[in-house]
TORVOTI-96608 format. One record per residue (C-alpha): residue number from 1; residue in three letters; x, y, z. Coordinates in Angstrom, 2 decimals. Example, Ala and Ser with C-alpha at 12.3 -4.5 7.8 and 13.67 -1.06 7.14 Angstrom:
<pts>
     n   res      east     north        up
     1   ALA     12.30     -4.50      7.80
     2   SER     13.67     -1.06      7.14
</pts>
This chain:
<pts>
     n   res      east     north        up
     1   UNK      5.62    -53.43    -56.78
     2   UNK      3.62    -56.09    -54.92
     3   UNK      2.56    -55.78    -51.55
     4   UNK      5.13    -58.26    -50.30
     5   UNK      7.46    -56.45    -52.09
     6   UNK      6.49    -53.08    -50.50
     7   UNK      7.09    -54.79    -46.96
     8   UNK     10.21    -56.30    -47.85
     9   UNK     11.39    -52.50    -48.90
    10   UNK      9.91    -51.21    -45.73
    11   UNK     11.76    -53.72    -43.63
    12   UNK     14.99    -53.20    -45.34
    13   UNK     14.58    -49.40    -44.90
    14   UNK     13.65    -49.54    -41.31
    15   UNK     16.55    -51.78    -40.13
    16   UNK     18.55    -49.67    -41.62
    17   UNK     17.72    -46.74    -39.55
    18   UNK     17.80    -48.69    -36.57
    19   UNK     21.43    -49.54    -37.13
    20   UNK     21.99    -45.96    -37.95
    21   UNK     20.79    -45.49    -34.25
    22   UNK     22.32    -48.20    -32.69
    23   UNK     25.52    -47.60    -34.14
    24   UNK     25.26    -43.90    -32.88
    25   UNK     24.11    -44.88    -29.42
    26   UNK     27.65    -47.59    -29.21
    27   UNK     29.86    -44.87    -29.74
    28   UNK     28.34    -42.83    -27.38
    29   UNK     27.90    -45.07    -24.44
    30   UNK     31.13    -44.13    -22.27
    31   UNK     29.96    -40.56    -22.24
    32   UNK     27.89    -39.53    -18.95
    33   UNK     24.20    -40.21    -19.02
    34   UNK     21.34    -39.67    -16.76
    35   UNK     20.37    -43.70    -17.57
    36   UNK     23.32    -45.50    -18.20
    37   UNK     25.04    -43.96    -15.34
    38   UNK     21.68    -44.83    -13.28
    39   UNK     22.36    -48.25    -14.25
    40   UNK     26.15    -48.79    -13.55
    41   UNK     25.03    -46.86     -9.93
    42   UNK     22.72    -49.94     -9.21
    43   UNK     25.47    -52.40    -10.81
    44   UNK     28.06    -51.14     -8.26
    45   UNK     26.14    -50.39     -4.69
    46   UNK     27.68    -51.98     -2.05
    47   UNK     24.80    -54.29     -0.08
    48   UNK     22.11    -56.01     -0.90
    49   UNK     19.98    -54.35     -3.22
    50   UNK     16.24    -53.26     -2.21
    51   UNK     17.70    -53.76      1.40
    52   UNK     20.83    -51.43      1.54
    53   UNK     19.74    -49.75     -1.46
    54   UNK     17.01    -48.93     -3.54
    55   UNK     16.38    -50.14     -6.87
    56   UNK     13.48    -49.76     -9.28
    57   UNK     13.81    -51.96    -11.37
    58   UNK     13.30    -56.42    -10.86
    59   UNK     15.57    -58.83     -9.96
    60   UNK     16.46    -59.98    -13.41
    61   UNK     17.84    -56.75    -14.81
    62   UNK     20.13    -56.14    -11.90
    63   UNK     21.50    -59.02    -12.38
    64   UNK     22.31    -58.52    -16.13
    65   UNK     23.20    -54.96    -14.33
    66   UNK     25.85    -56.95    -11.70
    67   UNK     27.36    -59.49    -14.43
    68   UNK     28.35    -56.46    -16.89
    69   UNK     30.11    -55.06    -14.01
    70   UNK     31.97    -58.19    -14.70
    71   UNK     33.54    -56.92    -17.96
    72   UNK     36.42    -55.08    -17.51
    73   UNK     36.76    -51.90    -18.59
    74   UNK     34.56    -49.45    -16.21
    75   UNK     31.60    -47.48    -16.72
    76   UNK     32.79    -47.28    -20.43
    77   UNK     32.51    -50.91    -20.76
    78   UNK     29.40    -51.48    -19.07
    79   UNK     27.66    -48.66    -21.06
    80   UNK     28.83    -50.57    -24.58
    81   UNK     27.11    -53.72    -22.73
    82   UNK     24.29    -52.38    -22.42
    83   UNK     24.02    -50.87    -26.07
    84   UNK     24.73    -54.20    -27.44
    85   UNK     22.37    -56.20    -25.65
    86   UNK     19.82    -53.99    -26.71
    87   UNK     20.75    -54.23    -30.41
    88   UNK     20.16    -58.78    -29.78
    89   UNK     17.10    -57.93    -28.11
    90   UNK     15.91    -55.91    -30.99
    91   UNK     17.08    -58.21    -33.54
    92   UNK     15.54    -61.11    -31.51
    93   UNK     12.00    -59.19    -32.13
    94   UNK     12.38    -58.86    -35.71
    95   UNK     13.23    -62.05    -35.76
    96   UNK     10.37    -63.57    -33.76
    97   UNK      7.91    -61.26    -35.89
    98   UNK      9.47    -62.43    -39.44
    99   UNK      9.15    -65.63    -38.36
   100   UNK      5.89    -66.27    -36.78
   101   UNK      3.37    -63.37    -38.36
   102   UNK      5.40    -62.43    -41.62
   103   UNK      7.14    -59.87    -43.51
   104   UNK      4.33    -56.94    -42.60
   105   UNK      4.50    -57.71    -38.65
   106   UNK      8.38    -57.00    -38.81
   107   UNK      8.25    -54.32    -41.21
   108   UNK      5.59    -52.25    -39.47
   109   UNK      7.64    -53.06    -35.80
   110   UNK     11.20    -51.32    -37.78
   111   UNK      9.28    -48.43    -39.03
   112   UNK      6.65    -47.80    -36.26
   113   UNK     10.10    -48.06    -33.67
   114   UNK     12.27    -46.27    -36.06
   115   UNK     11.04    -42.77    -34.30
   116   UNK     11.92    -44.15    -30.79
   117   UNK     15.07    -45.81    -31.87
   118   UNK     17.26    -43.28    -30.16
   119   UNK     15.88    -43.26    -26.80
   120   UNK     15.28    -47.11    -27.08
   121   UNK     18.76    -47.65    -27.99
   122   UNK     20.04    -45.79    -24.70
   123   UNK     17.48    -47.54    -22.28
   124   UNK     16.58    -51.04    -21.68
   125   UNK     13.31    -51.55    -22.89
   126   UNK     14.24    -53.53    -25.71
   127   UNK     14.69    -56.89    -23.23
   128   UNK     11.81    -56.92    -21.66
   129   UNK     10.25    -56.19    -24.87
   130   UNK     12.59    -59.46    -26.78
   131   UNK     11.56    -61.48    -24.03
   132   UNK      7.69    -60.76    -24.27
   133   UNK      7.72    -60.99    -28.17
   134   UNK      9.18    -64.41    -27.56
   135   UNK      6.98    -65.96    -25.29
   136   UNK      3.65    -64.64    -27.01
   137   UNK      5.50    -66.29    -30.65
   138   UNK      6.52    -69.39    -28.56
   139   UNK      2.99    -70.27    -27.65
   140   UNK      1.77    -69.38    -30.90
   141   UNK      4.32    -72.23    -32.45
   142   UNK      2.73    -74.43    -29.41
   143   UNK      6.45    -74.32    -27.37
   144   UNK      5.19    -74.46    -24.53
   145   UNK      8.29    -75.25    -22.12
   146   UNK     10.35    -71.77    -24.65
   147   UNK      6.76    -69.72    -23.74
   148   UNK      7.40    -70.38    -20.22
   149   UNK     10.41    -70.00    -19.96
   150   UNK     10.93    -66.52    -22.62
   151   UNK      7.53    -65.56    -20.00
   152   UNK      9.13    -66.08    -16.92
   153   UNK     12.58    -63.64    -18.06
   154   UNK     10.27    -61.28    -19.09
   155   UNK      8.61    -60.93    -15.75
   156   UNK     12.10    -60.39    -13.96
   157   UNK     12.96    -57.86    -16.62
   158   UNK     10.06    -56.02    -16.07
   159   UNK      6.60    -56.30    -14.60
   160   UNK      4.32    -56.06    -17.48
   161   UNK      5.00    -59.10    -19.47
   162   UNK      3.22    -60.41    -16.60
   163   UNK     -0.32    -59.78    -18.46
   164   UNK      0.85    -62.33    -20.87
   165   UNK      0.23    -65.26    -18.83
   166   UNK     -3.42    -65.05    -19.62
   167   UNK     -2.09    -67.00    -22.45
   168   UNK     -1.56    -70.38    -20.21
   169   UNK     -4.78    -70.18    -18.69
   170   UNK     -6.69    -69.54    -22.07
   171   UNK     -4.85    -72.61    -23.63
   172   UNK     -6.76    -75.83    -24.06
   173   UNK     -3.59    -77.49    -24.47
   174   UNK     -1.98    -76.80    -21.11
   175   UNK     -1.53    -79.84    -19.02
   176   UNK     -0.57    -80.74    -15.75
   177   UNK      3.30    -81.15    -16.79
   178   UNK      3.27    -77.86    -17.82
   179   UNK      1.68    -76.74    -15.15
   180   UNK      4.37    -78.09    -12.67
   181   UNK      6.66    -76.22    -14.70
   182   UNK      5.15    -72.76    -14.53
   183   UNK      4.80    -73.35    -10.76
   184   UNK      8.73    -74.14    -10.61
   185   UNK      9.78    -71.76    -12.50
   186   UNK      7.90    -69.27    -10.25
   187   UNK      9.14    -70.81     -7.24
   188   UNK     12.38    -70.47     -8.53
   189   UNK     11.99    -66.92     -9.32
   190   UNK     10.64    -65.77     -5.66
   191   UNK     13.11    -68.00     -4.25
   192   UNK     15.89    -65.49     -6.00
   193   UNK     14.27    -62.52     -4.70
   194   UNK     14.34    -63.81     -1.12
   195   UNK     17.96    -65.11     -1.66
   196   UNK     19.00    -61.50     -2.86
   197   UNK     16.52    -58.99     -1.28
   198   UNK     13.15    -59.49      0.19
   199   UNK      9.38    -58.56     -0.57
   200   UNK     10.52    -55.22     -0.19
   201   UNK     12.08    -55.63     -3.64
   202   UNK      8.38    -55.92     -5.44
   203   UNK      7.48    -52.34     -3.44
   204   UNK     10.75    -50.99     -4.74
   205   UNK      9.63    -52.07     -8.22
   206   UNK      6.01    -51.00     -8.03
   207   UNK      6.10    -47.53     -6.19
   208   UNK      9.79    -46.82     -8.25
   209   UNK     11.67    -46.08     -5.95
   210   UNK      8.58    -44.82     -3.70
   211   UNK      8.13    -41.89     -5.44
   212   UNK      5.57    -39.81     -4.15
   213   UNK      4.17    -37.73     -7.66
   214   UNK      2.96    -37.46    -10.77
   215   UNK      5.30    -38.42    -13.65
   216   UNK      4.54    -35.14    -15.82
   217   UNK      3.76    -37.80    -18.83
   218   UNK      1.58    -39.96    -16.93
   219   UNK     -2.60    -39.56    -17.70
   220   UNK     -3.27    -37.87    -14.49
   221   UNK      0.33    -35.73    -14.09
   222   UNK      0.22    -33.92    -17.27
   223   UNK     -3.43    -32.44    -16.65
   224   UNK     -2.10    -31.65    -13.14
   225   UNK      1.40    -30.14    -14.74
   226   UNK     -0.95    -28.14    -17.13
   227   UNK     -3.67    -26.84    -15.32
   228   UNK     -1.29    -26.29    -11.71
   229   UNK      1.02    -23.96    -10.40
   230   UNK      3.87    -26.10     -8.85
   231   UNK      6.56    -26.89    -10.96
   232   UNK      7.82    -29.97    -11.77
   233   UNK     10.54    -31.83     -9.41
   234   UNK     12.99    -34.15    -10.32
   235   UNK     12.10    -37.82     -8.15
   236   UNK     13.21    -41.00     -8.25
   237   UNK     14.51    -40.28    -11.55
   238   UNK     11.51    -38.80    -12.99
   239   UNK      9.86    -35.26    -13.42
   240   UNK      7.01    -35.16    -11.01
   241   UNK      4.12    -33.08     -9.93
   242   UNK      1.52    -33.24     -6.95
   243   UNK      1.84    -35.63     -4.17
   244   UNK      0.24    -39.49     -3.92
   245   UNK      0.72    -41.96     -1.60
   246   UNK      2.45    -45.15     -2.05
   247   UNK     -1.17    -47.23     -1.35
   248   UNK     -2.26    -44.88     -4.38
   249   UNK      0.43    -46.47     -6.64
   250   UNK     -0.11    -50.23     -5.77
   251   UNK     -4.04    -49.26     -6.18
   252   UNK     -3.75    -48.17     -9.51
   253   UNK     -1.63    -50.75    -10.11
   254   UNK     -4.18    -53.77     -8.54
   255   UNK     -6.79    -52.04    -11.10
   256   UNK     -4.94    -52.03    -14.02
   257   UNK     -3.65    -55.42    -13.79
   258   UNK     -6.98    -57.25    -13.66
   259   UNK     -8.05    -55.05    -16.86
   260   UNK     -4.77    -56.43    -18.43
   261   UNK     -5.47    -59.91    -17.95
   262   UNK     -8.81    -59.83    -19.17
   263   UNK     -8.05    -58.03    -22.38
   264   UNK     -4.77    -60.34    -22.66
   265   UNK     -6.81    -63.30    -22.41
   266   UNK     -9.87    -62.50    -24.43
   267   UNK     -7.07    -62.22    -27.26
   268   UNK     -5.67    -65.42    -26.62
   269   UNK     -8.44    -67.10    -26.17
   270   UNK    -10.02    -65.57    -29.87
   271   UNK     -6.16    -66.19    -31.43
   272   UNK     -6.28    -62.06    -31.65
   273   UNK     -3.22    -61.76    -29.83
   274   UNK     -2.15    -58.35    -30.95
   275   UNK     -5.15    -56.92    -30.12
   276   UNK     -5.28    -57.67    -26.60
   277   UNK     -1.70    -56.61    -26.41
   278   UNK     -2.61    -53.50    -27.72
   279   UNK     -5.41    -53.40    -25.45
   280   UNK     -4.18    -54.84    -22.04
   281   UNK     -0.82    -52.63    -22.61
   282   UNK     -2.55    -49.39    -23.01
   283   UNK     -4.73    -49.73    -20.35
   284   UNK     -1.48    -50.71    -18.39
   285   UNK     -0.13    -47.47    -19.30
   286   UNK     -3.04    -45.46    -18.79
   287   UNK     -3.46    -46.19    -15.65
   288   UNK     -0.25    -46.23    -14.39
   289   UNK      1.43    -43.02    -12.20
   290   UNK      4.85    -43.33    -13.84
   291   UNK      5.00    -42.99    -17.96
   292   UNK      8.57    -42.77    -19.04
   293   UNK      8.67    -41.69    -23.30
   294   UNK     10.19    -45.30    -23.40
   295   UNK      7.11    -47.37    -22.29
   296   UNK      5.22    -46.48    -25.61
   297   UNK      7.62    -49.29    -27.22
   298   UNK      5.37    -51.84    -25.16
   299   UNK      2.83    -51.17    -27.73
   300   UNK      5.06    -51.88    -31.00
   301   UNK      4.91    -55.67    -31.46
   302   UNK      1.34    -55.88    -30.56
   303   UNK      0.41    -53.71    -32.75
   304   UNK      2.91    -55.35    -35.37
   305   UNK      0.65    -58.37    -34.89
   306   UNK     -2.62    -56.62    -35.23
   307   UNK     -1.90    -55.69    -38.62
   308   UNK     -1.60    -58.83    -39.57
   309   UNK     -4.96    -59.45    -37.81
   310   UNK     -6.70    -57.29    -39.84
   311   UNK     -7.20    -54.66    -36.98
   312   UNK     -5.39    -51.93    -38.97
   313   UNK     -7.32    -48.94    -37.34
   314   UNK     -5.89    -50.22    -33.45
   315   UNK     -2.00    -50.75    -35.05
   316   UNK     -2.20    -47.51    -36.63
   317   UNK     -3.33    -45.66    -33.53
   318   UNK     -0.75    -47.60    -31.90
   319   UNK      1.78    -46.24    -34.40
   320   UNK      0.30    -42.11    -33.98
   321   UNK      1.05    -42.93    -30.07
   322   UNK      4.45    -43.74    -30.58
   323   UNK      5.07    -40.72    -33.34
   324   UNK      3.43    -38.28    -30.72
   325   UNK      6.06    -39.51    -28.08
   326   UNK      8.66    -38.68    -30.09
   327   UNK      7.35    -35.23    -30.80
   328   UNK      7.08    -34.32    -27.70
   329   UNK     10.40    -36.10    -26.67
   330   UNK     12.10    -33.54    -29.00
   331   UNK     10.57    -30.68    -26.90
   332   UNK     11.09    -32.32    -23.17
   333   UNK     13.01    -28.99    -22.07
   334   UNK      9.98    -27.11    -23.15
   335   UNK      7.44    -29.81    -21.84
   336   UNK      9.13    -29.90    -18.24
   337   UNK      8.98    -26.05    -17.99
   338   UNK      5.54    -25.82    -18.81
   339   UNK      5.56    -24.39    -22.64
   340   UNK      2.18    -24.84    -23.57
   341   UNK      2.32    -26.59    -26.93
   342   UNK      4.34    -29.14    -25.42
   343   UNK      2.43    -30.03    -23.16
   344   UNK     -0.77    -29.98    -25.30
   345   UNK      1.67    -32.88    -27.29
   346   UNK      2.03    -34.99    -23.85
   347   UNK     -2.00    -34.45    -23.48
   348   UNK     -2.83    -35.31    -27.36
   349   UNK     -0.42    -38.30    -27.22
   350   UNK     -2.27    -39.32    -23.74
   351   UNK     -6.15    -39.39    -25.34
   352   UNK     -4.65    -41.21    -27.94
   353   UNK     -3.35    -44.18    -25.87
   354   UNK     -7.18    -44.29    -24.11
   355   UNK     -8.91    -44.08    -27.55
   356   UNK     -6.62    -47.25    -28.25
   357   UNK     -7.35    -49.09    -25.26
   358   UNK    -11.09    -48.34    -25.86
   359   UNK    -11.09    -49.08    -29.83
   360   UNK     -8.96    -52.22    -29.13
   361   UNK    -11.06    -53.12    -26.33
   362   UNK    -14.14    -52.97    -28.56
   363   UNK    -12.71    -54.74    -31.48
   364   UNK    -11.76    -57.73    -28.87
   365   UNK    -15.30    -57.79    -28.24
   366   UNK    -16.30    -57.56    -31.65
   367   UNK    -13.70    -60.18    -32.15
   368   UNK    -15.39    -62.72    -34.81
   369   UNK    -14.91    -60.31    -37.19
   370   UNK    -11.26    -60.06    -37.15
   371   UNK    -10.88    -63.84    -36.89
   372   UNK    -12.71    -63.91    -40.31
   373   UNK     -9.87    -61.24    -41.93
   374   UNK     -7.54    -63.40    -39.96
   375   UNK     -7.76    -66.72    -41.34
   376   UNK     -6.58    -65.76    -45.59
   377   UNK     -4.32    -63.26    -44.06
   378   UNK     -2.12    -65.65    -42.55
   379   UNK     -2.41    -67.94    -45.11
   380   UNK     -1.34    -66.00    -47.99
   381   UNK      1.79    -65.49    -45.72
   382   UNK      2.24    -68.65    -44.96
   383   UNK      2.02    -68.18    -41.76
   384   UNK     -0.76    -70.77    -40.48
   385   UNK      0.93    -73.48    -42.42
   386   UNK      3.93    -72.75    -41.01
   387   UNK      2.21    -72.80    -37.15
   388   UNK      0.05    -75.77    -37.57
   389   UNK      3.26    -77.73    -38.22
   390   UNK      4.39    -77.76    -34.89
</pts>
């Protein structure tokens, strides 16, 4: 069998799965569930949210949040919701990947996700996620206006997509038009947040909830969980240790994001665009106090894209990060109560998201040799062909 042909199989195999878990997650969706009945909470508050309220995630999810509410049919009805707009979202990414970077991008994003699926399926990572994939395949097809805009819903999903933008200011071909565009659309977007909340909404976000610890998965709260005495405490949603303040969270926050940018950027601007998503999201993740089992999807579709770049040693530690998440995941009893071998697993799978950022860092720098792998890559897909015709 061909290579093409082993990708196709791959593909084929991997959607499967997911539909296995998607399927699984639909029929479950009424019953109770720390998430899902999170979200239907936030979805039914009276007040203004941020205000009478708190709410950790952006503007743009509690409003997908308020319209399910819409739907008749209760918590049962809004937990289905949410289920199947994760399942478009997901099939929006295979789609994007299929379409702009091949049959191997979207076969290594089914199989490399296939471990998640479950807890992916029962979250809502999966938009924010859609929405990124979009904009980064947008501007590689030169849609400007679609990159915007997928950008922009991205942003009020959730935070991170934010790094993306390093895209607009490393392309040669923006021009004042669409620069008046990405200034209205972000006037638009704060103008919503004032309407609804107030800055107070962006603290909410950042600080979740203003939680005051350690998420026990987080860089800096699983050495403390391991080598401390307190036990963990449920915050904010979260399993926490030790005691930070709020400045401390919008610190580590102001550091990672210029770190982001840069490596977001530098791939942009070298047309490696997986690797600096690889390397601006892990070094988002790193350094962040809160790291839910669910962020490690942020990874998948940049590291889908690296392969295709050539940078297979980046997408594959990409791919042990996400298969260490799981393993642990299966052993979160265990890792909350301080078993040691589960937490070694959170501590393993930790070092292996800073030996990404730091090998896809390096290969960034050491970028004109991936451009050269690049080039008959893509071709032999047909992917350049198909991106120089727009």
């Amino acid at each position: 069998m061909s290579a093409n042909g082993v990708a196709r199989a791959a593909l084929a195999a991997g959607l499967a799965v997911q539909a296995v878990f998607a399927t699984v997650a639909l029929a479950r969706s009424a019953e109770p569930a720390d998430d899902f009945d999170r979200y239907y909470e936030i979805a039914t508050d009276p007040g203004r949210p941020y205000i009478d309220y708190q709410v950790e995630h952006p503007i743009g999810t509690w409003l997908i949040f308020k319209s399910f509410t819409a739907i008749p049919g209760g918590r049962a009805s809004f937990g289905r919701s949410v289920v199947l707009a994760n399942a478009a979202a997901d099939a929006a990414i295979v789609g994007a990947l299929l379409r702009t970077w091949g049959v191997p991008a979207a076969a290594y994003y089914v199989l490399v996700a296939s471990p998640i699926a479950g807890l992916l399926f029962n979250r809502i990572d999966f938009w924010s996620l859609a929405a990124g994939t979009l904009a980064v395949a947008a501007w590689w097809h030169r849609r400007v206006r679609s990159a915007l805009i997928a950008l922009a819903a991205g942003v009020l999903l959730k935070i991170w997509p934010l790094v993306f933008a390093a895209a607009f200011v490393s392309d040669r071909r923006l021009n004042a038009r669409a620069i008046v565009r990405a200034v209205g659309i972000a006037v638009v977007a704060a103008a919503a947040i004032l309407l609804v909340a107030d800055a107070r909404a962006i603290v909410d976000v950042i600080t979740f909830r203003h939680a005051r610890g350690w998420q026990i998965e987080s860089i800096v709260g699983s050495l403390v969980h391991a080598v401390g005495r307190e036990p963990p405490r449920m915050e904010s949603g979260s399993w926490r240790v030790g005691s930070m303040s709020e400045l401390t969270a919008v610190a580590l926050f102001a550091i990672a994001a210029p770190v982001s940018l840069w490596c977001s950027w530098r791939g942009f601007r070298r047309r490696l665009i997986g690797t600096g998503w690889l390397a601006s999201m892990s070094w988002l993740l790193a350094l962040s106090a809160l790291f839910s089992a669910q962020y490690i999807a942020w990874l998948i579709p940049g590291g889908a894209i690296a392969w295709t770049e050539g940078n297979r040693r980046s997408a594959s530690l990409a791919a042990c990060c996400v298969v260490l998440t799981q393993m642990f995941w299966s052993y979160y009893e265990q890792v909350v109560g301080g078993v040691t071998f589960a937490m070694l697993l959170v501590i393993v799978r930790n070092a292996m998201v800073l030996a990404l950022a730091i090998d896809a860092t390096a290969a960034l720098a050491a970028g004109s040799r991936l451009q050269a792998n690049l080039q008959p890559q893509l071709t032999a897909e047909g992917v350049v062909e198909r991106a120089e015709q727009w």
